[in-house]
DRENPA-3360 file (N, C-alpha, C; in nm, 2 decimals, always signed):
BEGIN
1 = XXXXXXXX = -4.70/-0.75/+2.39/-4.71/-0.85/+2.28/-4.58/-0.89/+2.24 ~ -4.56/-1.00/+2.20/-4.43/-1.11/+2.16/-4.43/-1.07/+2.01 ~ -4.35/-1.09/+1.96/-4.31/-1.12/+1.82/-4.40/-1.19/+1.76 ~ -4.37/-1.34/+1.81/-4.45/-1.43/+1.74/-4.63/-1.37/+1.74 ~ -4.65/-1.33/+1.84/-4.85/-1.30/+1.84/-4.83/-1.15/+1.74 ~ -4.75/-1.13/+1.69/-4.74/-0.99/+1.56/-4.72/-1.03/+1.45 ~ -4.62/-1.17/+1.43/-4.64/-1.22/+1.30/-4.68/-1.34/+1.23 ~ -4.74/-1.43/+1.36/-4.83/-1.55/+1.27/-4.97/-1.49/+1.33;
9 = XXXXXXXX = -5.05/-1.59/+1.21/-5.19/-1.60/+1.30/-5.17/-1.70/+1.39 ~ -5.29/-1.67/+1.54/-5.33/-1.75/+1.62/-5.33/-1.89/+1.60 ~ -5.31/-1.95/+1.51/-5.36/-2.10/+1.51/-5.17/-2.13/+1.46 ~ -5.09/-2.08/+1.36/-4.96/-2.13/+1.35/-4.90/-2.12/+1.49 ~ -4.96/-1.96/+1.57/-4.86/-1.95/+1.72/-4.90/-2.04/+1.79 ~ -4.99/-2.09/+1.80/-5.05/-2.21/+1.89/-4.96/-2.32/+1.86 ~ -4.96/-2.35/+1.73/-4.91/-2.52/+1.71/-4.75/-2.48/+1.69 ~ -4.69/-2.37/+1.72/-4.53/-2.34/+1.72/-4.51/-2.32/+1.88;
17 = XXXXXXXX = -4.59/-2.29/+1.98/-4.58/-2.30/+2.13/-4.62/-2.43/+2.13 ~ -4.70/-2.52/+2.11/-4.69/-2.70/+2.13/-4.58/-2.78/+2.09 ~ -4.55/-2.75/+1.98/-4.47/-2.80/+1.96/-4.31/-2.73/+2.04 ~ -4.29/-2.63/+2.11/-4.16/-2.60/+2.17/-4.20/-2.67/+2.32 ~ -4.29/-2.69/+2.34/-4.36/-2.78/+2.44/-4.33/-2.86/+2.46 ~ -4.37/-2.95/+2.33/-4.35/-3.08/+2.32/-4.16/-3.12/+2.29 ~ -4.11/-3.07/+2.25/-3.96/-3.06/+2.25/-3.88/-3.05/+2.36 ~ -3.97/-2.94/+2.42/-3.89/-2.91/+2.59/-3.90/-3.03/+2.69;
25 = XXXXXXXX = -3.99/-3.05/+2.63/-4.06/-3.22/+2.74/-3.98/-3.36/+2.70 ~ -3.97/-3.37/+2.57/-3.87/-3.46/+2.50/-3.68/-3.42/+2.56 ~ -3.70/-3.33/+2.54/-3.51/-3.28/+2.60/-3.53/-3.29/+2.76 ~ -3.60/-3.27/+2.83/-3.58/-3.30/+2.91/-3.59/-3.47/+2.98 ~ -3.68/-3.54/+2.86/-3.67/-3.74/+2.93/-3.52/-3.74/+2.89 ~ -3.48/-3.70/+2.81/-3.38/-3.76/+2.73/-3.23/-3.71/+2.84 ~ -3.26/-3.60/+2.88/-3.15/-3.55/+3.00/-3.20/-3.64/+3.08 ~ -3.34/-3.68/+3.18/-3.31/-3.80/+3.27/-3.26/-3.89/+3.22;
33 = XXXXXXXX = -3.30/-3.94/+3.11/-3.21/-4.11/+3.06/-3.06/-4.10/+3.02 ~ -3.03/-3.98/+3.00/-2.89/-4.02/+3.03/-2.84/-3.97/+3.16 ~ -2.88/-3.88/+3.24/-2.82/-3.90/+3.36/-2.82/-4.06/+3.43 ~ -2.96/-4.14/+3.43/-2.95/-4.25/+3.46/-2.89/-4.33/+3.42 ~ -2.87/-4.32/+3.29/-2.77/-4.43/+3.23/-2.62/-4.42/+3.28 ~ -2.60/-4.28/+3.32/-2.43/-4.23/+3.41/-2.47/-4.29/+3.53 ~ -2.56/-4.32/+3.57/-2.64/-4.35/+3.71/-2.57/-4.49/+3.72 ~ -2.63/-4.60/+3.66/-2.57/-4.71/+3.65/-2.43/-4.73/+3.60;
41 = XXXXXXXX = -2.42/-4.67/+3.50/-2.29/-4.67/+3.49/-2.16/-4.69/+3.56 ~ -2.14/-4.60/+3.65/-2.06/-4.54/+3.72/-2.03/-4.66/+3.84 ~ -2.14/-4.71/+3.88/-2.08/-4.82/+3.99/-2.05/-4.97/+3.89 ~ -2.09/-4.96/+3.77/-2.07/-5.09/+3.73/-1.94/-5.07/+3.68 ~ -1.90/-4.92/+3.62/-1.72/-4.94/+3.59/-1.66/-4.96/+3.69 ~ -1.69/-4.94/+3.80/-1.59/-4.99/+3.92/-1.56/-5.15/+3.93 ~ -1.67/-5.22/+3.91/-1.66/-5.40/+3.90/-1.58/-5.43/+3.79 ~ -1.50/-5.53/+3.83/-1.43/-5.63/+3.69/-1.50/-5.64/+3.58;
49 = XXXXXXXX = -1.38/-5.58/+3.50/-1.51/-5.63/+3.33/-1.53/-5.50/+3.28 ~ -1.50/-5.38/+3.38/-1.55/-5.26/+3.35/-1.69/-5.26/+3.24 ~ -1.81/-5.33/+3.28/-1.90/-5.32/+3.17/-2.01/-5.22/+3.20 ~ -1.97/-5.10/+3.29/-2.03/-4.97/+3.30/-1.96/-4.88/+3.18 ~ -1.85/-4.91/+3.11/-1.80/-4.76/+3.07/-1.90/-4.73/+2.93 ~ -1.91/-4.82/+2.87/-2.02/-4.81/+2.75/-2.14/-4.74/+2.79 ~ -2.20/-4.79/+2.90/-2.35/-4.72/+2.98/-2.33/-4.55/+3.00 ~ -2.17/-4.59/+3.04/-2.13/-4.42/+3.14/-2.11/-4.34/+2.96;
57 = XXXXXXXX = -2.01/-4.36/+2.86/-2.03/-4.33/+2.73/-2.13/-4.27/+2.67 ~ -2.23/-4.35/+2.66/-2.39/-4.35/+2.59/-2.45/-4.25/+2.64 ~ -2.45/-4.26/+2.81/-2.55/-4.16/+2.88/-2.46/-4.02/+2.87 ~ -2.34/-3.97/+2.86/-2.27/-3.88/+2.89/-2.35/-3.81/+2.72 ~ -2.29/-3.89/+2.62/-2.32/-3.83/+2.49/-2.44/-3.80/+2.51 ~ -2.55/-3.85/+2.53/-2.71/-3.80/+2.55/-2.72/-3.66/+2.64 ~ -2.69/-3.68/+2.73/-2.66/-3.55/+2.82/-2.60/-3.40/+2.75 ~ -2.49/-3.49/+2.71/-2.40/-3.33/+2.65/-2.48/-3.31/+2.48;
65 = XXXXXXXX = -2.52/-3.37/+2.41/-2.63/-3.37/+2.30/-2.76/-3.29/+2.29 ~ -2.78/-3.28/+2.44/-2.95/-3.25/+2.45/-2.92/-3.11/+2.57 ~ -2.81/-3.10/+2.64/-2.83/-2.99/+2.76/-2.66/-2.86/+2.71 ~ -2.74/-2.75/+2.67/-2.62/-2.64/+2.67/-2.56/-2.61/+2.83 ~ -2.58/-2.68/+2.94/-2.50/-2.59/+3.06/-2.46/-2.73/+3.07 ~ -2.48/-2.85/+3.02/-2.36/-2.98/+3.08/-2.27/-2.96/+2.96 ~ -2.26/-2.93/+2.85/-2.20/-2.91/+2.74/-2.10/-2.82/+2.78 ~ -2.14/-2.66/+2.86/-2.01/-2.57/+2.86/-1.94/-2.62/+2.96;
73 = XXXXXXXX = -1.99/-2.73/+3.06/-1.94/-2.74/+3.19/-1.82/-2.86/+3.18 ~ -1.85/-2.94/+3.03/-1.75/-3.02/+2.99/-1.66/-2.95/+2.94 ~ -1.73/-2.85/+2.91/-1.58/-2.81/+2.78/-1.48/-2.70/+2.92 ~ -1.57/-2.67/+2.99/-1.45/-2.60/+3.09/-1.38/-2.68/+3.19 ~ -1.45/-2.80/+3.21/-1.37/-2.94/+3.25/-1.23/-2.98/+3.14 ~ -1.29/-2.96/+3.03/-1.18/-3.00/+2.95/-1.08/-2.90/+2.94 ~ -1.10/-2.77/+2.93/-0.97/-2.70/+2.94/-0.92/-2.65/+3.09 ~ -0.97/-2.75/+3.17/-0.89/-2.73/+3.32/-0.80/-2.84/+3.33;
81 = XXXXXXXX = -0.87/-2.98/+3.30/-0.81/-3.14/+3.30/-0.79/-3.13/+3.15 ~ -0.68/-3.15/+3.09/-0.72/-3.20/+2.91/-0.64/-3.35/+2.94 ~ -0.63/-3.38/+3.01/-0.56/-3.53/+3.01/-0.67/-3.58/+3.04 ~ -0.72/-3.56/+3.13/-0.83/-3.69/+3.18/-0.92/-3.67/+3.07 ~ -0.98/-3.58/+3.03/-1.11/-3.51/+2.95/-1.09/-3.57/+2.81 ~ -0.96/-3.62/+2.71/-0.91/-3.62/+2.65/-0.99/-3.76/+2.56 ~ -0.94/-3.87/+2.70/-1.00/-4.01/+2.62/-1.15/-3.98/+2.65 ~ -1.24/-3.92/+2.66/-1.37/-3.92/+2.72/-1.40/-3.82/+2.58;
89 = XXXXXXXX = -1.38/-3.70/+2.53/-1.35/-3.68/+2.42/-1.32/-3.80/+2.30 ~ -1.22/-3.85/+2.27/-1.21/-3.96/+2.18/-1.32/-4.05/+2.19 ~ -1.41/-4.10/+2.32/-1.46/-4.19/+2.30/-1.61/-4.14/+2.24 ~ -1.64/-4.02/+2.26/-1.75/-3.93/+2.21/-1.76/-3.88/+2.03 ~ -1.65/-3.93/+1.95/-1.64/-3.89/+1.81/-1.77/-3.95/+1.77 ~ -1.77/-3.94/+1.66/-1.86/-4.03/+1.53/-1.84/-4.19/+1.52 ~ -1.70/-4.17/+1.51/-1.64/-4.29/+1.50/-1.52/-4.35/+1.59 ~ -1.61/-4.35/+1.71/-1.48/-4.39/+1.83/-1.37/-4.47/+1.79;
97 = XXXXXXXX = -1.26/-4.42/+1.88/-1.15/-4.53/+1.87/-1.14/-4.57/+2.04 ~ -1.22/-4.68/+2.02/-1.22/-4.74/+2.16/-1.10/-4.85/+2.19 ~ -1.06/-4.93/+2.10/-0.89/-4.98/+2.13/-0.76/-4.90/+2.17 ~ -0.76/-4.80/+2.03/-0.67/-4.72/+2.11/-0.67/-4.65/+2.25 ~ -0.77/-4.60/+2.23/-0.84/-4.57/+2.41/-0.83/-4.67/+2.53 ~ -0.83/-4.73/+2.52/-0.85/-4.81/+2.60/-0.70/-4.89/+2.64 ~ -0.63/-4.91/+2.49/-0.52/-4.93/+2.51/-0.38/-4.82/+2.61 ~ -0.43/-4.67/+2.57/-0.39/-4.63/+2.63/-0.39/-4.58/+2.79;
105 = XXXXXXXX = -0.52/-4.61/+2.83/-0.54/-4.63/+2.94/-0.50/-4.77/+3.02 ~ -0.49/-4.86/+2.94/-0.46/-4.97/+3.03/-0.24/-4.92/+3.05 ~ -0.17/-4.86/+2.96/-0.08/-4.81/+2.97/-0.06/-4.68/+3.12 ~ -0.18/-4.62/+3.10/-0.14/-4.50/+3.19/-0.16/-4.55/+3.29 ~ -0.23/-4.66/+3.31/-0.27/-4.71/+3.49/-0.14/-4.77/+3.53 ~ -0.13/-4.87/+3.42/+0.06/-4.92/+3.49/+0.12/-4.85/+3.52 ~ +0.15/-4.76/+3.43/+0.22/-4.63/+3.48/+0.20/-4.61/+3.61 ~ +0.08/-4.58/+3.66/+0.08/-4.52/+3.80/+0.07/-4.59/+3.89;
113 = XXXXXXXX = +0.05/-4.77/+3.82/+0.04/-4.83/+3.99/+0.15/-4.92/+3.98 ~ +0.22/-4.96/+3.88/+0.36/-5.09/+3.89/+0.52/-4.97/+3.87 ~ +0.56/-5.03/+3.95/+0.70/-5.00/+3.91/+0.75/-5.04/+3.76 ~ +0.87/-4.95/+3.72/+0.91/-4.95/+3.59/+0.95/-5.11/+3.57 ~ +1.03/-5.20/+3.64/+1.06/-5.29/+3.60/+0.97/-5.42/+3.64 ~ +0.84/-5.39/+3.67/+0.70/-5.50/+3.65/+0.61/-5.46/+3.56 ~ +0.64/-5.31/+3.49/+0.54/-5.30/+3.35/+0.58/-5.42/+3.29 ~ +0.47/-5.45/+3.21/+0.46/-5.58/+3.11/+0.36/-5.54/+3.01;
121 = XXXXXXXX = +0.29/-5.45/+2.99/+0.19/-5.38/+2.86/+0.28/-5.37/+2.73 ~ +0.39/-5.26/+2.75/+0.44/-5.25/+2.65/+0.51/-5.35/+2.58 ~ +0.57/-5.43/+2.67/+0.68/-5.53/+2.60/+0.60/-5.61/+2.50 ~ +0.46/-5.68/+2.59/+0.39/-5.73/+2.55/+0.35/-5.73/+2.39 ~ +0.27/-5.62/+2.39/+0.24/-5.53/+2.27/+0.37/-5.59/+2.16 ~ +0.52/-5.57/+2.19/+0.61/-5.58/+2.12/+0.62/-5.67/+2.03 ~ +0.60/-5.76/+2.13/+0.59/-5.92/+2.14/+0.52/-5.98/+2.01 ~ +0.40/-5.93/+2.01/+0.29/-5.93/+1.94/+0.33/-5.88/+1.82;
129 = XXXXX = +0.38/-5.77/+1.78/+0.37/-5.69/+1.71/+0.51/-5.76/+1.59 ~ +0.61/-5.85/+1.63/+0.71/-5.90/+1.60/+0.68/-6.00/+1.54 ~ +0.54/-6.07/+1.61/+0.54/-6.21/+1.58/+0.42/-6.23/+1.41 ~ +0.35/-6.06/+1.43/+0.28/-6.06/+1.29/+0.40/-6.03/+1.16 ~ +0.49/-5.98/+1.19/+0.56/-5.96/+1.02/+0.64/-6.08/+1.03;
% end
């Protein structure tokens, strides 16, 4: 005999096993729809416009929200990679900072794909930032 069949009656254990039922059933749509929504995602941030990263965002947060082994499997992602894991982190707060994010990333890609004297992000930025005071 279980715990629960020693301390409710029959009819509370009944509708406290429906209802973990019905929960188990709900966490698990909600892990398909956000896998799927990483599903789409993922080839649409490859196209111009990147207008998968929002989709790949949404569905990630749903996933790691609803499942404890994609949750530890980020966090051991994250203390293997903390660079990459880092803006994917930021973009998951309360209250995203998706400019800065995004700004930074558009930084770290020049970085790795133009030579130092064809960066043009930073100066840019400068530029900008001279012409508001």
């Amino acid at each position: 005999m279980t715990i629960l069949s020693l301390t409710m009656p029959a009819r509370a254990r009944d509708a406290a096993l429906s209802r973990s039922f019905w929960a188990s059933i709900l966490r698990a749509v909600a892990i398909g729809f956000g896998m799927l929504l990483m599903a789409v995602g993922i080839p649409l941030a490859l196209l111009p416009g990147h207008l998968g990263v929002p989709l790949l965002v949404v569905g990630l947060i749903i996933v790691l929200r609803t499942s404890m082994p994609a949750r530890r499997k980020f966090i051991h992602l994250q203390r293997r990679h903390p660079k990459v894991v880092f803006p994917i982190r930021r973009l998951l707060r309360r209250e995203p900072e998706v400019f800065p994010v995004a700004w930074q990333q558009v930084l770290r890609m020049e970085r790795m794909v133009l030579p130092k004297s064809w960066r043009m992000a930073r100066q840019m930025r400068r530029r900008l930032l001279t012409r508001r005071r």
